[in-house]
N, C-alpha and C positions, 0 to 999 in steps of 0.2 A: 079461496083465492089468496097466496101469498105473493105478497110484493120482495122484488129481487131486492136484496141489499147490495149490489156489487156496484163499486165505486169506476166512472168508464174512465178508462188512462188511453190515451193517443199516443198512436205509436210514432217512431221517427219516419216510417214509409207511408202514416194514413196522412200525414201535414201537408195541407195546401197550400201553397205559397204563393201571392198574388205580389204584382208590384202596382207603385205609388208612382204619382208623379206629385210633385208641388212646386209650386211658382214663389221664390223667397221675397219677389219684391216689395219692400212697403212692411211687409212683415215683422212682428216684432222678436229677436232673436230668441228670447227664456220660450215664450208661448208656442213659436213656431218648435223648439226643438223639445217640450214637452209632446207636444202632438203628434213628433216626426218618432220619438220614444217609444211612444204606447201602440205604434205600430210595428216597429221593430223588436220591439219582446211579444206582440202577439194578443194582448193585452183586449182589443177590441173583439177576440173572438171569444165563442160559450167554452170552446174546448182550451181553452190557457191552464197551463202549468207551470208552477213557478221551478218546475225542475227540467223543461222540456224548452229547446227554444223552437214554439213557431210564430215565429212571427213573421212577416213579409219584408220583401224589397221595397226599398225607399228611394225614388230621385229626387234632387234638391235643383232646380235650378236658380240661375238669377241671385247667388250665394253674394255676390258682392253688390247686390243692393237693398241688403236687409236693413231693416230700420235697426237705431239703436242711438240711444239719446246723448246728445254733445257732451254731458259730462259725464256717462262711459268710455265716451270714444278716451277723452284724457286721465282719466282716474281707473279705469278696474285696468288690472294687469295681470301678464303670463309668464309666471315666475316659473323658473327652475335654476338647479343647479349642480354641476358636474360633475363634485363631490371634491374639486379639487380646491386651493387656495386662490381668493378672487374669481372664485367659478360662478359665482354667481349673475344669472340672466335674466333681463326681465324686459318687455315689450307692451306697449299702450294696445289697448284694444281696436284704437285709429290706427296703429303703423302694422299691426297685424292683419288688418281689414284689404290692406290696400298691398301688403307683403302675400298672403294667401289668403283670400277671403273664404276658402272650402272650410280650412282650420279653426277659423273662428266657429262654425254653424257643430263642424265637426267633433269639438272638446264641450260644445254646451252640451249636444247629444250624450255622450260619453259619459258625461260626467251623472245624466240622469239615468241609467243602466245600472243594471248589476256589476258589485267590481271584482269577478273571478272572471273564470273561462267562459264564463256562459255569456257573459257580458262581450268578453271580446270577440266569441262567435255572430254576438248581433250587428257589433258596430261594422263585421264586415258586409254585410249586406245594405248599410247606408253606400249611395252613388253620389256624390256632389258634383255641380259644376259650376264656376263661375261665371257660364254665359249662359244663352239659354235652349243652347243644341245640345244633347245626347248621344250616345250610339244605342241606347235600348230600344229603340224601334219595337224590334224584333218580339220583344216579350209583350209587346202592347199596354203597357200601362194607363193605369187609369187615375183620374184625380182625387188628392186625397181628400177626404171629407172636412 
């Protein structure tokens, strides 16, 4: 009896792709968007490859009532800059909360991903919403673990 040595690869048409729903309220932002991570790279299933993305849909509802502690809200910040002189931009994580609360949930995700193409193939499959209605109905999602 010899045993196969052949390594199994999933293919881009055998990936099943399931969607998530989650509820942000109360939620703490690093925790919730590690979790909301290891389902959007795929991470949770036996068949993950660190070259292949399968990983599933994610919904985020309720994004503008995640937890996050009074001195985040005023010290961590969202710098960037424009490349020009005095281009320099930066934003409290409170006035960004309350400017696009999806943003905030959206760049801690992102920021746990892969940082090439692969990574930007998953962050599209994150859905955010600031309230706590949807349009994915349709796809029937379920909650995430």
């Amino acid at each position: 009896m010899t045993m196969s040595a052949k390594t199994y690869a999933a293919r881009e048409s055998e990936i099943d792709r399931r969607w998530w729903v989650v509820d942000a309220t109360d939620e703490t932002l690093g925790r919730l968007a590690s979790r909301i991570a290891r389902f959007l790279e795929g991470k949770h299933k036996p068949t993950w490859q660190p070259n292949l993305d399968s990983g599933d849909f994610v919904i985020v509802l309720n994004a503008a009532r995640i937890s996050v502690s009074r001195d985040k809200m005023e010290s961590k910040l969202y710098i960037r800059h424009s490349g020009y002189p005095q281009g320099l931009k930066q934003e409290t994580l409170g006035h960004l909360l309350e400017r696009r609360p999806e943003e905030v949930i959206r760049r801690a995700v992102k920021g746990m991903l892969p940082h090439n193409r692969l990574g930007a193939q998953q962050i599209r499959k994150l859905k955010i919403y600031a309230g706590s209605d949807h349009p994915h109905q349709a796809q029937r999602p379920e909650p995430l673990a």
